[in-house]
N, C-alpha and C positions, 0 to 999 in steps of 0.2 A: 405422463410421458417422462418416461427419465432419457438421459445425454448417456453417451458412450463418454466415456471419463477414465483414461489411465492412473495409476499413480502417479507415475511418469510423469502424464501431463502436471497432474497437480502440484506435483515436487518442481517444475519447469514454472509453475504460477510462483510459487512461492518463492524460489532464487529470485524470478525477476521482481517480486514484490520488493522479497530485501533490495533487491539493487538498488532500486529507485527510493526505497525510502533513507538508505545508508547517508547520502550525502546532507542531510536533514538531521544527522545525529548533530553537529558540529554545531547547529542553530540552539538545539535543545542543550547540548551542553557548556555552550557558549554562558547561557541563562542558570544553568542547574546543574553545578556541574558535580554535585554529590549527590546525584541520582543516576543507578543502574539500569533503572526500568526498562527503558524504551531500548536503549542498548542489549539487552536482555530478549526484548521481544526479536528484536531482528536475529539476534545470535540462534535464539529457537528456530527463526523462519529457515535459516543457511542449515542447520542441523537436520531438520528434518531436509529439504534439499535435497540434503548430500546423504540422507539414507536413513536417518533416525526415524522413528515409530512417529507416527502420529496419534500421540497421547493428552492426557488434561494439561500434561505440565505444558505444553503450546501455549493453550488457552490461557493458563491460570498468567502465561508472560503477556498473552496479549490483553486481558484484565488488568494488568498491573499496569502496563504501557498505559492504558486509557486510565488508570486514577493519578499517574503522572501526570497525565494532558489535564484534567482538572483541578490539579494541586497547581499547576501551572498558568491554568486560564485565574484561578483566583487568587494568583499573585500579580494577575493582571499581566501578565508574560505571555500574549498572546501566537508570537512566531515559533515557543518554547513548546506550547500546547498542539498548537498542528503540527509541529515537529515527532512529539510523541504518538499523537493518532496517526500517522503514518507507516511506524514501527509497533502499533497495534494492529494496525491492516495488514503490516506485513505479515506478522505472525496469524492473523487471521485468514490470511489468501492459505494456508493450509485446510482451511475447513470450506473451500470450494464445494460446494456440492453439485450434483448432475441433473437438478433440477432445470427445466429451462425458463427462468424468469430473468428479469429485465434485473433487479434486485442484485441477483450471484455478479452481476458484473463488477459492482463494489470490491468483490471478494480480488479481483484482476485487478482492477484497476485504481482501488483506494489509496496503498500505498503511495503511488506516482500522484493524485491527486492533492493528498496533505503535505506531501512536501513540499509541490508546489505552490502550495499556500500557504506554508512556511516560510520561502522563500521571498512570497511577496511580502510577508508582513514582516520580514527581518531588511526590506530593502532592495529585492533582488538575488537574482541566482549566482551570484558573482562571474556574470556575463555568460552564462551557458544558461539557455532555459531549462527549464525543468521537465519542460512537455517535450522540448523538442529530445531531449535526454531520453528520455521514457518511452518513444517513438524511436531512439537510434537501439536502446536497449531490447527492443524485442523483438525474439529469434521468430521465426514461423510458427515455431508450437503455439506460444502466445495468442498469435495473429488467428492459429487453425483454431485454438481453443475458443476465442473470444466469441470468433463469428458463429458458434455454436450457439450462444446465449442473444436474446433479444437484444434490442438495444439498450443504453441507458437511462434508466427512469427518467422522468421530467422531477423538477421542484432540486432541493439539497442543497440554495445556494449558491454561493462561491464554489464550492466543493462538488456540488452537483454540475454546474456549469463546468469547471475543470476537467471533470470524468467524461461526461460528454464531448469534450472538445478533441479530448484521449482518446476516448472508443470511436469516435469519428474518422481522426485521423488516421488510427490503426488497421480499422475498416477500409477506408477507401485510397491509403497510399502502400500497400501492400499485397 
């Protein structure tokens, strides 16, 4: 079974991806701050967004964003590193697909997840939570696309626990 899937909608995941992971650049460049990567990654997510193709060069930023996050985890920069997988998701919530597994919800909701595990590993959100952010930041489309897809996988963690608490609330206060 495939999902009805606009562009639209997808271009609407991936704004809110960047949204939610944009405030998490500040954590990573706090730590690294001669790194464009992840910066990169979310810029691709807003571009395509706002109307650009969705092509490899997405991908190849949100590749890059992710060898950030691990050039970061093994400086032992941990709030640095989910900061970057954040803005790897983001630029990843373009390649949504209309499959309907539990899995594509990542694609939604990853971004707002690492940051907010950025967040906690930097000491907090600087008094705005991150979920509760992520929850004010999504319009209906979001909310229509999501309930589309099963729920969020079990296991993932910190990360996984975060997504779920995301898709939870998205799901049932909206």
């Amino acid at each position: 079974m495939i999902l009805s899937l606009g562009m639209e909608e997808i271009q609407a995941i991936a704004r809110y991806a960047a949204a939610c992971a944009s405030p998490a650049l500040s954590i990573f460049e706090e730590e690294r701050r001669d790194d464009p990567r992840p910066r990169a990654g979310i810029s691709a997510a807003l571009a395509f967004a706002e109307g650009a193709a969705r092509t490899k060069s997405i991908r190849d930023c949100a590749w890059a964003a992710q060898r950030a996050a691990h050039d970061a985890r093994d400086a032992g920069q941990m709030a640095a590193s989910y900061a970057a997988r954040a803005a790897m998701a983001a630029a990843g919530a373009a390649f949504l697909h209309p499959i309907p597994r539990a899995t594509q919800v990542k694609h939604i909701l990853g971004a707002a997840a690492y940051a907010a595990r950025a967040a906690e590993c930097a000491g907090g959100g600087g008094g705005v939570d991150p979920l509760d952010r992520a929850v004010d930041l999504a319009q209906p489309v979001i909310v229509d696309v999501l309930r589309r897809y099963p729920r969020a996988p079990p296991g993932g963690g910190r990360i996984g626990e975060l997504t779920r608490a995301l898709d939870a609330a998205l799901r049932e206060t909206r």
